[in-house]
C-alpha positions in Angstrom: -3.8 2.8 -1.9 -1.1 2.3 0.6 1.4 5.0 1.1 5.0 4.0 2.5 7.2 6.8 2.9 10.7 5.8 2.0 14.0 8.0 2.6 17.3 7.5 1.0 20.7 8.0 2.6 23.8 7.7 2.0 27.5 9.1 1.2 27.8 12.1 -1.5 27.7 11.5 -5.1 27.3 7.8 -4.1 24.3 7.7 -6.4 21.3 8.1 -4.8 19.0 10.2 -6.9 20.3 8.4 -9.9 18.5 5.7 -8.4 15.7 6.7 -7.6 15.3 8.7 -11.3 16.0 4.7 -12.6 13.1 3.7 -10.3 10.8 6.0 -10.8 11.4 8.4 -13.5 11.9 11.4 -11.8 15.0 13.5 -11.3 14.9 14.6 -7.7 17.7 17.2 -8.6 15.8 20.0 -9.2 17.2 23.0 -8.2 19.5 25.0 -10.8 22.7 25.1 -8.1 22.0 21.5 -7.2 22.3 20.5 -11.3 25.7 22.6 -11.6 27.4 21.1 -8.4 25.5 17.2 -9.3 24.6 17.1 -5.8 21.6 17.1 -4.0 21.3 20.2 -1.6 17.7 20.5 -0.8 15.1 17.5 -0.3 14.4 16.1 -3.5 11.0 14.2 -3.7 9.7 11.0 -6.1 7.7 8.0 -5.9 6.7 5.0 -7.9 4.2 2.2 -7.4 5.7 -1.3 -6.0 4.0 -5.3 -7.7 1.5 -5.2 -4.7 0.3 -1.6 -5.4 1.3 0.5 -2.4 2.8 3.6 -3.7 6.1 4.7 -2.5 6.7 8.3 -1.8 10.9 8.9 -1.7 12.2 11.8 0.2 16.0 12.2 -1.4 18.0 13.5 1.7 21.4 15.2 0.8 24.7 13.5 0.8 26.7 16.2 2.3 27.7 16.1 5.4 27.7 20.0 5.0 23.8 19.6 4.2 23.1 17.5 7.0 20.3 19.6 8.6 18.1 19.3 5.5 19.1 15.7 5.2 17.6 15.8 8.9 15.0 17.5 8.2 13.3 15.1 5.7 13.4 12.1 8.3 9.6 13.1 9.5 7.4 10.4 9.5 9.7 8.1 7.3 8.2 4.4 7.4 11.8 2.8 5.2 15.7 4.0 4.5 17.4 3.2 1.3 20.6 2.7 2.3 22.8 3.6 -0.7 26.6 2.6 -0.8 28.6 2.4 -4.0 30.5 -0.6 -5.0 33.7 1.4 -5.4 34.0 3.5 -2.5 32.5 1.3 0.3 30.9 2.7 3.7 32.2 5.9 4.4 32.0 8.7 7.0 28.5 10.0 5.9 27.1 6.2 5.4 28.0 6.0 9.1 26.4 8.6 9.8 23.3 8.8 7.6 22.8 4.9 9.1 23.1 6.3 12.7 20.7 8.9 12.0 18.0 6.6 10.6 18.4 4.2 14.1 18.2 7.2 16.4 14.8 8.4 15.0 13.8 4.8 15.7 13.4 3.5 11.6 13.6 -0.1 11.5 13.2 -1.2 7.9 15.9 -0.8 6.0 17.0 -2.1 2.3 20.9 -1.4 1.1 21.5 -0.7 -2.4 24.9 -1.3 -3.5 25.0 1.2 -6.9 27.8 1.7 -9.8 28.4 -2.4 -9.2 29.2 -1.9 -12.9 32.0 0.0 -12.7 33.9 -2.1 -10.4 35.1 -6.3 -11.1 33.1 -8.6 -8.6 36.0 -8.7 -6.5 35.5 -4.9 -5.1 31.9 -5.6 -5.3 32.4 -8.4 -2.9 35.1 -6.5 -0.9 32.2 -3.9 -0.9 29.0 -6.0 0.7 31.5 -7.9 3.4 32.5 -4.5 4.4 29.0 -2.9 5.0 28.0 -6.5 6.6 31.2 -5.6 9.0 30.2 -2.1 9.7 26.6 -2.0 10.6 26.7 -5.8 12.3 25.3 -5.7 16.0 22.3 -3.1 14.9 19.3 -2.7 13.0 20.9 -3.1 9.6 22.8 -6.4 10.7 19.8 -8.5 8.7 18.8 -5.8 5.8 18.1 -7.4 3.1 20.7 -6.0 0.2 20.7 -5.7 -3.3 23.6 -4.8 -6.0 22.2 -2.6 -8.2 23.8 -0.1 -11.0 21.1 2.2 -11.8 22.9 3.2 -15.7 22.2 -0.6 -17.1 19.5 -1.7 -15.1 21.4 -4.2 -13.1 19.4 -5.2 -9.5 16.6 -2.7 -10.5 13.8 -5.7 -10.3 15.4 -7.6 -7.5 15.4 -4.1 -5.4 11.8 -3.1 -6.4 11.0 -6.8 -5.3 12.9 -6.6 -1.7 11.1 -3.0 -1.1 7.8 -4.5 -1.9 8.4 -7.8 0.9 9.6 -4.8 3.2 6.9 -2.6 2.8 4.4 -5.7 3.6 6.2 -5.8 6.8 5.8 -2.1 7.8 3.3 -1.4 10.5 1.3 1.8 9.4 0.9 5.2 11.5 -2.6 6.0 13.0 -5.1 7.4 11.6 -7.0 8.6 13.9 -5.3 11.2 15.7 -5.3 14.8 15.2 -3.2 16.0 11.9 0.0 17.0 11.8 2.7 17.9 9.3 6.3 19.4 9.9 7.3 22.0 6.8 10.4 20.7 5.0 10.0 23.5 2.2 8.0 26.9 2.0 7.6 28.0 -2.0 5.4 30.7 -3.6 4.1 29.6 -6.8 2.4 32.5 -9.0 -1.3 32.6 -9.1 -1.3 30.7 -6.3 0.7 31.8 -3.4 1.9 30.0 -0.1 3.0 26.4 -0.6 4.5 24.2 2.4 5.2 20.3 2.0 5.7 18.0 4.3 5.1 14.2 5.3 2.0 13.9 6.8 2.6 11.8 9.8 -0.7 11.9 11.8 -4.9 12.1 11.4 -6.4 13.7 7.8 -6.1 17.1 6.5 -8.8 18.3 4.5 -9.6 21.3 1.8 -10.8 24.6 3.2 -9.7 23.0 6.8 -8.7 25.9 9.2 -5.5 24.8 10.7 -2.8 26.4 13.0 0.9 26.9 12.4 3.4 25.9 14.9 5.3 27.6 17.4 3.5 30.8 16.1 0.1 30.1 15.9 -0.8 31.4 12.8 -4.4 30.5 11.9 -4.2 29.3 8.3 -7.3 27.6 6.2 -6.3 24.7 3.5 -6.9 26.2 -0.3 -6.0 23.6 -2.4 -3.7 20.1 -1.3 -1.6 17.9 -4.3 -0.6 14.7 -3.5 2.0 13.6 -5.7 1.4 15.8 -8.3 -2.0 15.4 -7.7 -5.1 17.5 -6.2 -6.6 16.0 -3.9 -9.5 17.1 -1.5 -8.3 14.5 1.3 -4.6 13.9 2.8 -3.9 10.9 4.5 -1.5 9.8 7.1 2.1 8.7 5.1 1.2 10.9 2.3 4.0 13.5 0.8 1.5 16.6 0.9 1.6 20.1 -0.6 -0.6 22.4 0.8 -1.4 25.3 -0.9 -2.9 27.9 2.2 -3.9 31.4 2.7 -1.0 33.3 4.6 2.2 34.9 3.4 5.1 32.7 2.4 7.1 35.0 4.7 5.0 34.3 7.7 6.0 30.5 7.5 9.5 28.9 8.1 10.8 25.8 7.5 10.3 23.7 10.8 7.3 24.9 11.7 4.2 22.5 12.0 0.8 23.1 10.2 -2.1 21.2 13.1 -4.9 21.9 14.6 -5.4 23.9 17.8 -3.8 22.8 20.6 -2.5 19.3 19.1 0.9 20.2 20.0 2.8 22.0 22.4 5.5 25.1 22.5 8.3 24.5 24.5 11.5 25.4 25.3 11.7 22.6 28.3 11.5 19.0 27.4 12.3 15.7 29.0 13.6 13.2 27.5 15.5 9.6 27.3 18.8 10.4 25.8 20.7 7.6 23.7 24.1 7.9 22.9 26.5 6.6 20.2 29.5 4.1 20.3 32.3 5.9 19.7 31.4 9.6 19.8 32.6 12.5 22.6 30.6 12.5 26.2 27.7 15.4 26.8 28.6 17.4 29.9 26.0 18.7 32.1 25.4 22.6 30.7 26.9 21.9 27.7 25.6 23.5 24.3 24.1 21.2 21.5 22.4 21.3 18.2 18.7 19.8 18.6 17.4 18.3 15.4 12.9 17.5 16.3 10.4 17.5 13.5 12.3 19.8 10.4 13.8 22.4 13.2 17.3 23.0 14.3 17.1 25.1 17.7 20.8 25.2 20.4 19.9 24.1 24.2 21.6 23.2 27.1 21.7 19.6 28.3 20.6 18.8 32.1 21.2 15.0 32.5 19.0 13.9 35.7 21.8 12.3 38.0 24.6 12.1 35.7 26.9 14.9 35.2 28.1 13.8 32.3 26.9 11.0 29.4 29.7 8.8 27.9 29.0 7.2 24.5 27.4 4.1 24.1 25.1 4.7 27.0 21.6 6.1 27.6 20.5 8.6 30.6 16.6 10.6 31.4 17.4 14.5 31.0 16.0 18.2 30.8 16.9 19.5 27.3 16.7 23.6 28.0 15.9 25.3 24.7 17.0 28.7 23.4 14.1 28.8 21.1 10.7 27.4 21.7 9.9 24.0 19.6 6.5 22.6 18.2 6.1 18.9 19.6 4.6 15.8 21.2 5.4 13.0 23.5 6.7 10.2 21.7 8.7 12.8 19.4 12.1 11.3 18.6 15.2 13.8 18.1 18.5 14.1 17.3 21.9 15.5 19.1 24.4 17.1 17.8 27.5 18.6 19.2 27.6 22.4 18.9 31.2 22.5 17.2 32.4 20.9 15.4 29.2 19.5 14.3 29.1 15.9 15.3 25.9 13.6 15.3 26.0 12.2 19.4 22.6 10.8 20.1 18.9 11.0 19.9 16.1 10.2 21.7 12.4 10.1 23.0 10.5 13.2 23.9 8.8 12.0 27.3 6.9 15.8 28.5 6.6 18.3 26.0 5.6 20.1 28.2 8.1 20.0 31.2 8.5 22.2 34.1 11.6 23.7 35.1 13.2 21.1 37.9 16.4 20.1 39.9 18.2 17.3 38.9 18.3 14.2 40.8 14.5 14.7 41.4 13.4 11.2 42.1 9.7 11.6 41.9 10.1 13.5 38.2 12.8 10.4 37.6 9.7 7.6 38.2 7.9 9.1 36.2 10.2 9.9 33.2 11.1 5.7 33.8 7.5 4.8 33.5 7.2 6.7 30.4 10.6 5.8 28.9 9.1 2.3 29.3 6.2 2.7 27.2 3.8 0.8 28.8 0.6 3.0 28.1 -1.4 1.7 31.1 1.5 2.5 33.2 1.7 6.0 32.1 -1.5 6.7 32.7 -2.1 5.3 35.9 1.2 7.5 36.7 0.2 10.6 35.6 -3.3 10.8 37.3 -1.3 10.0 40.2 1.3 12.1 40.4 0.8 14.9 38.1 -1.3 16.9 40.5 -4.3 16.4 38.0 -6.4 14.4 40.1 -8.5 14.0 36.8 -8.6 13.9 33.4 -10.1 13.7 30.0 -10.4 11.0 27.5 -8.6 13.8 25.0 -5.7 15.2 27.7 -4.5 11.0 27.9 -4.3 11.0 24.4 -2.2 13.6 24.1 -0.4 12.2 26.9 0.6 8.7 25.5 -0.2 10.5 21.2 -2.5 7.6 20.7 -5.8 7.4 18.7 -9.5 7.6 21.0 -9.8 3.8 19.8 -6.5 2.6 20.9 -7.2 4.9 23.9 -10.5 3.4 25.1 -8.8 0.0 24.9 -6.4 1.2 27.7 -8.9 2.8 29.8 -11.5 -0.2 29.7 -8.5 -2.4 31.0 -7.8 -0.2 33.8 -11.4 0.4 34.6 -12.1 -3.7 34.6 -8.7 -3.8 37.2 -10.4 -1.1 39.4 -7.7 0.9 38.8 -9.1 3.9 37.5 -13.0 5.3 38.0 -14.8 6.6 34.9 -17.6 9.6 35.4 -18.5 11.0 32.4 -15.4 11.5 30.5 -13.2 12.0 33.5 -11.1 9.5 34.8 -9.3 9.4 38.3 -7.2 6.3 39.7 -9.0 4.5 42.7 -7.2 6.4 45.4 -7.7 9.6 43.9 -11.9 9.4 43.9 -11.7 8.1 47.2 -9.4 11.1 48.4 -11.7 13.5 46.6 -15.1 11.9 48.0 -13.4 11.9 51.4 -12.9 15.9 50.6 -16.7 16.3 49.6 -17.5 14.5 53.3 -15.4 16.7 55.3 -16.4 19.8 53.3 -20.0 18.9 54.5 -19.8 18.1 57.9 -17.5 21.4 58.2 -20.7 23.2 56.8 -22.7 21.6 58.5 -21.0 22.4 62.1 -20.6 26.3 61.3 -24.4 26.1 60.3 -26.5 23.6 62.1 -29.3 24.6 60.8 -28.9 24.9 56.8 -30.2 21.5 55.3 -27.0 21.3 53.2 -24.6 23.3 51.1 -25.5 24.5 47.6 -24.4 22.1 45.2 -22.2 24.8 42.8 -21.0 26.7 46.5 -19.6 22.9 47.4 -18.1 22.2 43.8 -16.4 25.6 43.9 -15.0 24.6 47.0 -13.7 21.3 45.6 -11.6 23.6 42.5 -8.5 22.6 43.5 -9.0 19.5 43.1 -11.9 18.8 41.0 -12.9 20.3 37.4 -16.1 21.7 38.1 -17.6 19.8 34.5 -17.1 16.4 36.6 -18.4 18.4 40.1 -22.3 17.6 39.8 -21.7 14.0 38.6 -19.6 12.9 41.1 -22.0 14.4 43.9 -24.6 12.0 42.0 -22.7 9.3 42.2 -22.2 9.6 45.8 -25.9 10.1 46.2 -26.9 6.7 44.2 -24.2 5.1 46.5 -26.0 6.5 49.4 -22.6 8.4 50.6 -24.6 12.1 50.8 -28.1 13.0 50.3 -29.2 15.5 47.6 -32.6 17.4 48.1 -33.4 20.9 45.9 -29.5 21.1 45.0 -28.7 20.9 48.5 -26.0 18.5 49.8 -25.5 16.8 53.1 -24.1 14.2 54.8 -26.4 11.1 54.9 -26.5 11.0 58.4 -27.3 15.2 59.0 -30.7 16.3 60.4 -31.5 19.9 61.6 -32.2 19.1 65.1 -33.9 22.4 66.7 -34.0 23.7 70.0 -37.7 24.0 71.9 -37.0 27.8 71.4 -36.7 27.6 67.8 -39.4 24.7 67.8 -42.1 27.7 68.8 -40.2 30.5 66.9 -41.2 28.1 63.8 -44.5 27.3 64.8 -45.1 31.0 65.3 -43.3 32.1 61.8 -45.9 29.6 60.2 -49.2 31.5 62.0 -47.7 34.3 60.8 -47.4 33.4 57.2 -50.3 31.6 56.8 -53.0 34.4 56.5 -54.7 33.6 53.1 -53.0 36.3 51.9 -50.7 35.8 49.3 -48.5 38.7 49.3 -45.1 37.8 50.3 -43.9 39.0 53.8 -41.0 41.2 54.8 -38.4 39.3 57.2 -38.4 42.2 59.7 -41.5 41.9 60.3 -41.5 38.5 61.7 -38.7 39.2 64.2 -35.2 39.6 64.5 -33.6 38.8 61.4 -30.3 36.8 63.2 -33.0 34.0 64.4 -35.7 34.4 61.8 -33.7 34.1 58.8 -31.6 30.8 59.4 -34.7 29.1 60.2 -36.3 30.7 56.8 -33.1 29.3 55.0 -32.8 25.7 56.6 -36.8 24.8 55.6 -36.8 26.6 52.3 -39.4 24.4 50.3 -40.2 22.7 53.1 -41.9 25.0 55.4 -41.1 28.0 53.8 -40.4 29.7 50.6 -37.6 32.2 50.8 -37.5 34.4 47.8 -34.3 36.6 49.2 -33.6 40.4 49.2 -35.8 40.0 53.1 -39.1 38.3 51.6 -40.7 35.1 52.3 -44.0 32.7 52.0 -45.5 30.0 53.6 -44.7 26.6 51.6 -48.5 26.6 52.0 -49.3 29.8 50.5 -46.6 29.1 47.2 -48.6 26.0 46.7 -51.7 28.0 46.3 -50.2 30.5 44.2 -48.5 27.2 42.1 -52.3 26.4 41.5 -53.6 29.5 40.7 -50.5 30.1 38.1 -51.4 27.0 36.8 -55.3 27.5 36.5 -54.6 31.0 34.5 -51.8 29.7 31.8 -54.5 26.4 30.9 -56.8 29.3 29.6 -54.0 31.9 28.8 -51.8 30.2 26.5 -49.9 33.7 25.5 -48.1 33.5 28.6 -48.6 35.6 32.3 -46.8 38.5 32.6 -46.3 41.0 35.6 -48.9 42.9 35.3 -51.1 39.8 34.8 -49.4 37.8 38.2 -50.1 41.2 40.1 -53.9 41.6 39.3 -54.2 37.6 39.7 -52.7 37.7 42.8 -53.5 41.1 44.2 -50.0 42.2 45.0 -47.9 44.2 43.4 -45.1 44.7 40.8 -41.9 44.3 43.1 -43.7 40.7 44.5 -44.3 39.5 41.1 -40.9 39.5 39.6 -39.8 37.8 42.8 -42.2 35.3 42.8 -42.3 34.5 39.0 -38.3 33.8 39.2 -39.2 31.7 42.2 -41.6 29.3 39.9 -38.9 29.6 37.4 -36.2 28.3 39.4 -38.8 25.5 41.2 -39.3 24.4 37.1 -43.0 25.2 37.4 -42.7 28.0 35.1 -40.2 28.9 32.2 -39.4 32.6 31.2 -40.3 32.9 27.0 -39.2 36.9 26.5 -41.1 38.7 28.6 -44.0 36.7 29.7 -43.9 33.1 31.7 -45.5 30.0 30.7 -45.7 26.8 32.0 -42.8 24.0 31.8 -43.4 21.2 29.9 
C-alpha cells in the first residue's frame, strides 16, 4: 500500500480537525487541555484510505499562531497540505502564514478546503473562494484544485476525497533506499511499555530489534516494538506515520531529536545555506538573531549572508547560519526563519553543507561551490566537490551523503561522469580526471626522489610509498592505484617494490667485484645464514644486500643474510620435509633439518612466510596452498 503523508493548515478554530474526524473517523483532539480550549495544541494524527487505495496518513498542525512551533514541527517529510479556510472568515493572518510555511519547506501539492460553507449564503461563500484565488495567486497554490466542503452535513466530503486521490497520483514518492531517518515530533511513556517517539518516516526502512542512534546526542537505542497506524508492524517504510517503541529513558529523548543510524547525519552548529525570503516581511541584517525551525527543532543562530549585509524581502542570498545549539541534519534539509521578536515567519531555505567550516564572507571559492549546489545539478556537485573540497577522493557512500541520494540513483551519476572522462573509478574510490593525474604525477616524483637519495634500492616499499602519499590519498585506494599504474606501464612493481619504469641499479666496477665477492662468500654449501659484519663494512655491504634482495641475495634483517642460491636450496628442502610431514615443521624440526640453530630458524621460517612458500598454523609452518 501507498503511504502519502498529508498535513493540514490553516487559521484557528477554522475547522480543521473537524474535518479530518468527518474524513476519517478520528478525533485528532486528543489531549484533555486541547478538548477544554477546542483547539488543537499538539500534533494531532489520523488517516483514512483514498478510491485508489493509498492510505493517507494526516498530521493535524495547530491553528495558533501561538503554537506555531509544533505546527512546524509536524511539516517533516509531508508529501500534501490541506489547506483549510472557512467560508465565513476568509484567508486570515495564520492562513497566510500556514500557506507560506508549506512553500518554504518546498510542498507542492496542495488541495483547499473551504469548511462551515453551510453556515454562510453562497454569496460569502463566493466572496470567500475569489478571495483565497486573490491571495495566494502568483505561487504554488495559484492552480490548487479547491473544494467547498462543511464537514457537519457532509457537503464536498466525496468531491474532496476525490481531488486528494487525483493529487496523491501525482505525488512523486521519497527514496527508499537511503539510510532511515525519522525526526521526533512527540516523546510518550506508555505503561508496560516504556519510551515511545513518533515521527514521519522520511527516508530508507526501520526494522524491529534494529540498533539505531539518536540525534545530536548519540544515544544508541535498539527498536522494541514499531505500530504503524495503530498497527504493529515488524517493517517501517518511507512516508509512514511511525511509533517506535525503544529501549532508553523517555527523559533521555527530546522532541527534535532524530532516531538513524550511525553516522547518517551530521551535528552542527555551522551550516550553509540558500536563504529565501518573503514578500512583504522585515530584512535580516548581518549578525542578527533568528529562530531556526529544521527537522521538529527550534534552536536561535546568527545570520552571516555571504556578500550581502543585509537581505530585503522578496529576495534570496547563499549564507552561514551560526547556531547556538548543535542541530541533527543533511544536505538537502529545508528550514525555516523566523525573526527572534516578535516572532515573525521571514524565510526558509536549502541546507547546502551540513557540515560547514567556519569562513569569511565574501569567500568566492566557498560562494562557487554553495552556487553549484544551490543549483542542484548532482553531477555538478560532485565533480565540485572532489575538486575543490580538498578530498582528492571519495567513496561511493561519502557522495551520497553529499547529494542524500540512494546508491542506485548514485551509480547512475557516477557511470555518466565516468563515460565523460570526468571522473576515474578504482575500486570504490572516485577522483576527477585532473585529480588522478595530480596524484600519479605525486607517486612519480616520490619515486624518482627515492630513487636519487638511494641509487641503489630497486624501489620503495609499496606501504613506505602509500604512507607517503597520506595527504593526499586514503591508503584503502593506495595499492590499487599503484596497480593501475603498473598495468598502464607508468611504474614497475617487483616483490612490493615500486620504481619508475625507466630505473635500473647501475653499479660502479667497485661495487661490481664487492658483489661478485659477497656471492663467493655466501655460497659455501652451508646453509646457515651469515652475519653482515662479517662480509665487510656494513655502509657498503648492506645497500648492496638491500638493492638485490631476492635477486642475488636474501636479506633476513637484524645483520643476517643468504645467497638467493642457498634460500632456494633450503626452499627445496622445506618443501621435501612437509610432503612427508604433514603436521607441520617447527623450529626445532628447521634446526635439525638444516643444521643451524634456533635464532636462524625463526628468521628464516618468517622469511618463507613472507616469500608465501610457507604459512604459520600456531606454532608450526606448513606449506601454502
Amino acid at each position: 500500500m501507498d503511504y502519502i503523508v498529508a498535513a493540514t493548515a490553516g487559521h484557528v478554530d477554522h475547522g480543521k480537525t473537524t474535518l479530518i474526524k468527518r474524513l476519517t473517523g478520528i478525533d485528532t483532539d486528543t489531549a484533555p487541555e486541547e478538548k477544554k480550549r477546542g483547539l488543537t495544541i499538539n500534533l494531532g494524527f489520523a488517516y483514512f484510505d483514498l478510491p485508489s487505495k493509498k492510505r493517507i496518513a494526516f498530521v493535524d498542525v495547530p491553528g495558533h499562531e501561538k503554537f506555531l512551533k509544533n505546527m512546524i514541527s509536524g511539516l517533516t517529510g509531508i508529501d500534501m497540505a490541506l489547506l483549510v479556510v472557512d467560508a465565513g472568515e476568509g484567508v486570515m493572518p495564520q492562513t497566510e502564514e500556514h500557506a507560506a510555511i508549506l512553500s518554504l519547506l518546498g510542498i507542492k501539492n496542495f488541495v483547499i478546503a473551504v469548511t462551515k460553507a453551510d453556515t454562510v449564503d453562497p454569496e460569502m461563500c463566493q466572496l470567500t473562494i475569489e478571495d483565497i484565488r486573490e491571495h495566494f495567486k502568483n505561487g504554488p497554490l495559484e492552480k490548487a484544485p479547491l473544494v467547498v466542503t462543511d464537514a457537519v452535513s457532509g457537503r464536498g466530503i466525496k468531491e474532496l476525497i476525490a481531488v486528494m486521490d487525483e493529487t496523491a497520483s501525482k505525488i512523486k514518492k521519497h527514496r527508499a533506499g537511503s539510510n532511515p531517518r525519522l525526526n521526533i515530533d512527540r516523546v510518550f511513556t506508555i505503561k508496560g511499555h516504556g519510551t515511545v517517539v513518533t515521527g514521519t518516516l522520511i527516508d530508507g526502512f526501520i526494522k524491529a530489534n534494529d540498533n539505531l542512534e539518536i540525534y545530536p546526542s548519540q544515544i544508541p537505542v535498539r527498536v522494541k516494538n514499531i505500530q504503524v497506524n495503530d498497527q504493529d508492524q515488524l517493517v517501517a517504510q518511507p512516508d509512514h506515520r511511525v511509533a517506535l517503541n525503544l529501549d532508553v529513558k523517555s527523559s533521555d529523548i527530546h522532541k527534535g531529536e532524530i532516531v538513524t543510524v550511525p553516522g547518517n547525519v551530521t551535528s552542527s552548529k555551522l551550516l550553509d545555506v540558500q536563504l529565501n525570503m518573503l514578500p512583504n516581511v522585515p530584512s535580516l541584517k548581518l549578525n542578527e538573531r533568528f529562530r531556526l525551525y529544521v527537522g521538529s527543532v527550534e534552536v536561535f543562530g546568527r545570520l552571516y549572508p555571504m556578500v550581502e549585509d543585509e537581505v530585503k524581502a522578496g529576495t534570496n542570498c547563499l549564507a552561514q547560519l551560526r547556531l547556538e545549539t548543535p542541530v541533527a541534519v543533511k544536505n538537502g534539509d529545508r528550514f525555516i526563519v523566523r525573526t527572534y521578536s516578535p516572532m515573525v515567519t521571514v524565510a526558509g531555505g536549502t541546507i547546502l553543507s551540513a557540515n560547514a567550516k567556519h569562513h569569511s564572507r565574501n569567500n568566492q571559492s566557498i560562494i562557487n561551490t554553495l552556487r553549484i549546489r544551490a543549483g542542484g545539478d548532482e553531477k555538478a556537485i560532485i565533480v565540485d566537490y572532489l575538486q575543490n573540497s580538498g578530498k582528492t577522493v571519495a567513496t561511493t557512500r561519502e557522495l551520497a551523503s553529499l547529494i542524500d541520494v540512494d546508491t542506485k540513483e548514485l551509480q547512475k551519476d557516477l557511470q555518466q561522469l565516468l563515460d565523460a572522462h570526468q571522473l576515474v573509478a578504482i575500486d570504490d574510490y572516485y577522483f576527477t580526471s585532473n585529480n588522478i593525474d595530480n596524484v600519479m604525477q605525486q607517486v612519480v616524483r616520490s619515486l624518482a626522489d627515492a630513487q636519487e637519495k638511494h641509487p641503489l634500492r630497486r624501489g620503495v616499499p609499496r606501504p613506505e610509498l602509500i604512507s607517503r602519499l597520506n595527504k593526499a590519498l586514503q591508503v584503502p585506494v593506495g595499492a590499487s592505484l599503484i596497480k593501475m599504474m603498473k598495468d598502464q606501464e607508468q611504474v614497475k612493481l617487483v616483490n612490493d617494490l615500486v620504481a619508475t619504469k625507466e630505473f635500473k641499479v647501475v653499479l660502479t666496477p667497485q661495487q661490481e667485484k664487492l658483489k661478485a665477492e659477497l656471492l663467493k662468500k655466501l655460497n659455501t654449501g652451508d646453509l646457515i645464514p651469515v652475519s653482515v659484519e662479517q662480509l665487510g663494512e656494513q655502509s657498503q655491504v648492506l645497500p648492496l644486500l638491500e638493492s638485490f634482495d631476492g635477486e642475488d641475495f636474501v636479506y633476513l634483517g637484524d645483520g643476517y643474510c643468504l645467497s638467493w642460491k642457498t634460500y632456494q636450496e633450503i626452499i627445496q628442502k622445506v618443501r621435501n620435509y612437509l610432503a612427508s610431514h604433514s603436521a607441520g615443521i617447527g623450529l626445532s624440526e628447521y634446526r635439525d633439518l638444516t643444521e643451524s640453530s634456533r635464532k636462524y630458524a625463526i628468521m628464516v621460517l618468517e622469511r618463507l612466510d613472507k616469500d608465501g612458500v610457507t604459512k604459520r598454523m600456531n606454532r608450526v609452518h606448513i606449506l601454502n596452498g
